[in-house]
C-alpha positions in Angstrom: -12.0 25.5 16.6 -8.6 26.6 15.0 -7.1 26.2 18.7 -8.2 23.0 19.4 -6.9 22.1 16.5 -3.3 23.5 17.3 -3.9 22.1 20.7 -3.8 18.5 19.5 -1.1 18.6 17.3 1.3 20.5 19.7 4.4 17.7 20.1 5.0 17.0 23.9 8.3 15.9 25.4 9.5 14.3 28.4 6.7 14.4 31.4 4.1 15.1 29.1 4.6 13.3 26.6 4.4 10.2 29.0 1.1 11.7 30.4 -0.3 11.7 27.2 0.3 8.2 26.0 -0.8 7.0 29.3 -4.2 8.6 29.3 -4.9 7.9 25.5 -3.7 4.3 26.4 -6.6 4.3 29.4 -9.2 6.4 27.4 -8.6 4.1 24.8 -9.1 0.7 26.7 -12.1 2.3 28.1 -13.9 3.4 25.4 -13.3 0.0 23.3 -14.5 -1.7 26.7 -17.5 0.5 26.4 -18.1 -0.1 22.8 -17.9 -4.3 23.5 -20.8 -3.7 25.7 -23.4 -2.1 22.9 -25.6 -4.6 20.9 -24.4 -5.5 17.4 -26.7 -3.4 15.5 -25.4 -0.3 17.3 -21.8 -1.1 16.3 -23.0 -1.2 13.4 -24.7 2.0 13.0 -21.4 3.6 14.9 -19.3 2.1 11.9 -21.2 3.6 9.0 -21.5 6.7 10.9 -17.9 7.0 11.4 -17.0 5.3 8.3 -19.4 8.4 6.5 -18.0 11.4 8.5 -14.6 10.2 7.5 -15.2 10.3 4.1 -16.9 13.0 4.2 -14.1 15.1 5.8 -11.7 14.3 3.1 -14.3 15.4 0.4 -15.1 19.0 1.8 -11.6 19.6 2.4 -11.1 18.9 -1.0 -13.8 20.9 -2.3 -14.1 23.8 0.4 -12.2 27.4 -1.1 -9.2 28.5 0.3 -9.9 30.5 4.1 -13.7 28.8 4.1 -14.6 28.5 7.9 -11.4 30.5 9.3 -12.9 33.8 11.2 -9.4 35.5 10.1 -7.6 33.7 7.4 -3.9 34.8 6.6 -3.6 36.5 2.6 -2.3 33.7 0.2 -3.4 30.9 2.3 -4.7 28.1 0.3 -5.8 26.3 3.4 -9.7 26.0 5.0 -10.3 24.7 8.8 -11.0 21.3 7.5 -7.3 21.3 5.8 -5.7 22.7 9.2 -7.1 19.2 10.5 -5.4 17.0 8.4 -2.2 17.7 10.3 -3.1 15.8 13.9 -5.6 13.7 11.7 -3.0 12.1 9.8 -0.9 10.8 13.1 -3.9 9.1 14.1 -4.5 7.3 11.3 -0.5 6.3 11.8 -1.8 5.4 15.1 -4.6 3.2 13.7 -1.6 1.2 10.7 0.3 0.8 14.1 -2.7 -1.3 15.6 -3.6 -3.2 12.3 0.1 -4.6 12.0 -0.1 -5.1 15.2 -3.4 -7.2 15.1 -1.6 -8.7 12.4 1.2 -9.5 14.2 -1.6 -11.3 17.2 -2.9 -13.3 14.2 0.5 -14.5 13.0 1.7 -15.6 16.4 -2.0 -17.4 16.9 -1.8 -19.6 13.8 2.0 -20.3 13.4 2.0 -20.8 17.5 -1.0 -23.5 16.8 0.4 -25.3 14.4 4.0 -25.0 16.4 2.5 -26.5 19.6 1.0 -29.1 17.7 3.5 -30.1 15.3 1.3 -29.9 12.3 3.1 -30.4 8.9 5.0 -27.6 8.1 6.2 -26.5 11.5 9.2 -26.0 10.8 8.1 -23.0 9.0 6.4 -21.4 11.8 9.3 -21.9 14.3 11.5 -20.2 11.4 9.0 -17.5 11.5 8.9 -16.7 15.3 12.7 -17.1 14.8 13.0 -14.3 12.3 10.1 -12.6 14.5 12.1 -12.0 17.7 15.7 -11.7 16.2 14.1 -8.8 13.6 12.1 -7.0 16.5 15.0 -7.2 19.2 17.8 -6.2 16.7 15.9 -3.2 15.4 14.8 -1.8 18.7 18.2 -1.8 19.5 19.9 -0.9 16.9 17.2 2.6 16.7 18.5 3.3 20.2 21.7 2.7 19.9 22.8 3.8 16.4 26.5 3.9 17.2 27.1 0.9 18.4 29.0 -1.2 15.7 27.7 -4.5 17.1 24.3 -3.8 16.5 24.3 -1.6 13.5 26.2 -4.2 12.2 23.6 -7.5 13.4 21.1 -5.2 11.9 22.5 -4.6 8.2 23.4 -8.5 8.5 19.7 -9.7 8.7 18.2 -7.0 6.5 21.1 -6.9 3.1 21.9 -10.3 4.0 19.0 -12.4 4.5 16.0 -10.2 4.2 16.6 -8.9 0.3 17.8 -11.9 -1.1 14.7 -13.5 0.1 12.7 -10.9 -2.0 15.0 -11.0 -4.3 14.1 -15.0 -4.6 10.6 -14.2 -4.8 10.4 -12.2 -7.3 12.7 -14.1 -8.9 10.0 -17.2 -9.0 7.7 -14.5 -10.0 9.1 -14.4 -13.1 9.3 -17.6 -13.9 5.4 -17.4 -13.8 5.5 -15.0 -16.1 7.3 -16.3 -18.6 5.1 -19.5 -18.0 2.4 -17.7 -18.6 3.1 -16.3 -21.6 4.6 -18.8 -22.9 0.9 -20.0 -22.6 -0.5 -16.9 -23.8 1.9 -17.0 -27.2 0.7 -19.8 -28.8 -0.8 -19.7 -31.8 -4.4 -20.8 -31.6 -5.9 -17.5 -32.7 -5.9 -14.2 -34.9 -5.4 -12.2 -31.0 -2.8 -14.7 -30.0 -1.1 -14.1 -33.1 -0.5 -10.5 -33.0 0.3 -10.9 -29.6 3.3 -13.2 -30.7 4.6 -10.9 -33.5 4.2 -8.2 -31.2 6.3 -9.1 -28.7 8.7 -10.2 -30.9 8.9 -7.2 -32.7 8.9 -5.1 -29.1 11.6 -7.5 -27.8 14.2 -7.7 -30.8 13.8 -3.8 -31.4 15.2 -3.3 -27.5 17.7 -5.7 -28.2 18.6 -6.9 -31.7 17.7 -3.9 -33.6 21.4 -2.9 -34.9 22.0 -5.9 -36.1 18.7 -7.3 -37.7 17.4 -3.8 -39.3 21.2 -1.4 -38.6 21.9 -0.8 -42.6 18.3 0.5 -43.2 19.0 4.5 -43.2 16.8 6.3 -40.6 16.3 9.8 -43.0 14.7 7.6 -45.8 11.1 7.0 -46.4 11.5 3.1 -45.8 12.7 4.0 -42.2 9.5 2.7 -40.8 10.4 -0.6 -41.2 13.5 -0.7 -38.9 12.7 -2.2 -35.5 13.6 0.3 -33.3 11.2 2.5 -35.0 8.6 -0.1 -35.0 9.1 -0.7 -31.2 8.9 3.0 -30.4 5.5 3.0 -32.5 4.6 0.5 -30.5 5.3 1.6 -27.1 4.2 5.3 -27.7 1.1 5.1 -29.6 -0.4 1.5 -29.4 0.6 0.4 -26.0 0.2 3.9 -24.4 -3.6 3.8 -25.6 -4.0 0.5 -23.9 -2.7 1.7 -20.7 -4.6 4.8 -20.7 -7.7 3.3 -20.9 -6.9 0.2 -18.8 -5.6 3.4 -16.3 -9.1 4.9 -16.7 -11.1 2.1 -16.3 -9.3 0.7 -12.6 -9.8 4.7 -11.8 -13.5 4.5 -12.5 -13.7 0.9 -10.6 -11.6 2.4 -7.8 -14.4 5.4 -7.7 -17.4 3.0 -7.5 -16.3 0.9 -4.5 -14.8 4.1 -2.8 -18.1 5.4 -3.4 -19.6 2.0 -1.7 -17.3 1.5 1.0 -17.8 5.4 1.9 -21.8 5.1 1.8 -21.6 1.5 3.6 -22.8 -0.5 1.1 -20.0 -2.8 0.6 -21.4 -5.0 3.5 -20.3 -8.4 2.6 -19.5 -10.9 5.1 -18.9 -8.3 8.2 -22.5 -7.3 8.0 -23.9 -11.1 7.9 -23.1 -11.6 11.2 -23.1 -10.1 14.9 -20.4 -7.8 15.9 
């Protein structure tokens, strides 16, 4: 077992490396064209089985003691068999990301192509995004194989520093404007919460940046130092706000748990299971 394990995640070069992608390329095709042909409730069955087994994997190689499995394992080794698998594993699950951006890429081209061909409103986005598309996808390729060529390298830093982050930058920059419209929403007085919230945030905010100025002559070795507000806003952020996050932490970790746990043991169906596959 350990050698087959080796033997699929030996790298391969030139001839064989070719080989290789050619007959996982036909193996592939063939065994998807094979699957199209089963009924729908068999695909299903074959997706919870493998959707189970892959869960399961992770979980004994979590729990499974260092050298379980392995006839002759090496002193000090902290791995099992199930963790010299997570090697060759782990490139094809890059291999499976490769596929979903690419089907995402299909699905992209599919809608904006549509509503290009038939000049729907807003077309001129999608023509902007086949646009970015091709000049992205062509000036990367080349600019991977040929890394010292200025021309490219420098087409390539153009449309990434020069078009592509400012773009982000601009959305994140709109991003905060609904933020501060939302809480300037969320500040107003209309209740007791609301109303902590407001002195809270003012308290938080002038202690980061006003706190020399407003609360500066109050000594910070006497008793009364309690009451300057950059000693309020550490109180604050250490104890108050630490709690909340903490338990707000533990609470997305326990509802990350239960739909792990449904996902894993298939019962997160939802709309995939309502129809044939």
């Amino acid at each position: 077992m350990t050698g087959f394990w080796h033997v699929l995640a030996t790298t391969r070069h030139g001839a064989a490396l070719w080989i290789g992608i050619v007959l996982a390329t036909v193996a592939f095709v063939l065994l998807f064209a094979f699957l199209h042909t089963l009924p729908g409730r068999v695909k299903q069955i074959m997706i919870v089985a493998v959707t189970f087994v892959a869960g399961l994997f992770y979980f004994l190689e979590f729990l499974l003691p260092a050298g379980a499995l392995i006839r002759h394992p090496k002193p000090g080794s902290t791995e099992n068999l199930l963790t010299l698998a997570t090697a060759p594993l782990s490139d094809i699950l890059l291999v499976i990301y490769a596929m979903a951006v690419g089907l995402g890429i299909i699905n992209l081209v599919q809608v904006n192509g549509r509503a290009l061909v038939r000049m729907r409103s807003g077309w001129h986005n999608s023509l902007v995004f086949f646009v970015g598309l091709v000049a992205m996808f062509v000036i990367g390729i080349a600019q991977a194989n040929h890394p010292n060529i200025k021309t490219w390298d420098g087409l390539y830093t153009f449309v990434f520093n020069g078009i592509y982050q400012p773009l982000q930058s601009t959305t994140f920059a709109l991003l905060a404007f609904f933020i501060a419209s939302a809480a300037f929403r969320a500040f107003r007085v209309t209740s007791v919460e609301s109303t902590l919230m407001m002195i809270t945030a003012f308290i938080v905010m002038f202690g980061n940046v006003g706190s020399e100025v407003l609360t500066g002559w109050i000594p910070p070795d006497r008793w009364y130092s309690f009451v300057r507000l950059d000693a309020m806003t550490y109180w604050i952020m250490t104890t108050v706000n630490m709690s909340a996050q903490r338990a707000l932490l533990f609470g997305i970790a326990m509802g990350e748990l239960a739909i792990a746990l449904r996902i894993w043991l298939s019962l997160e169906r939802g709309h995939f299971f309502d129809r044939e596959v």
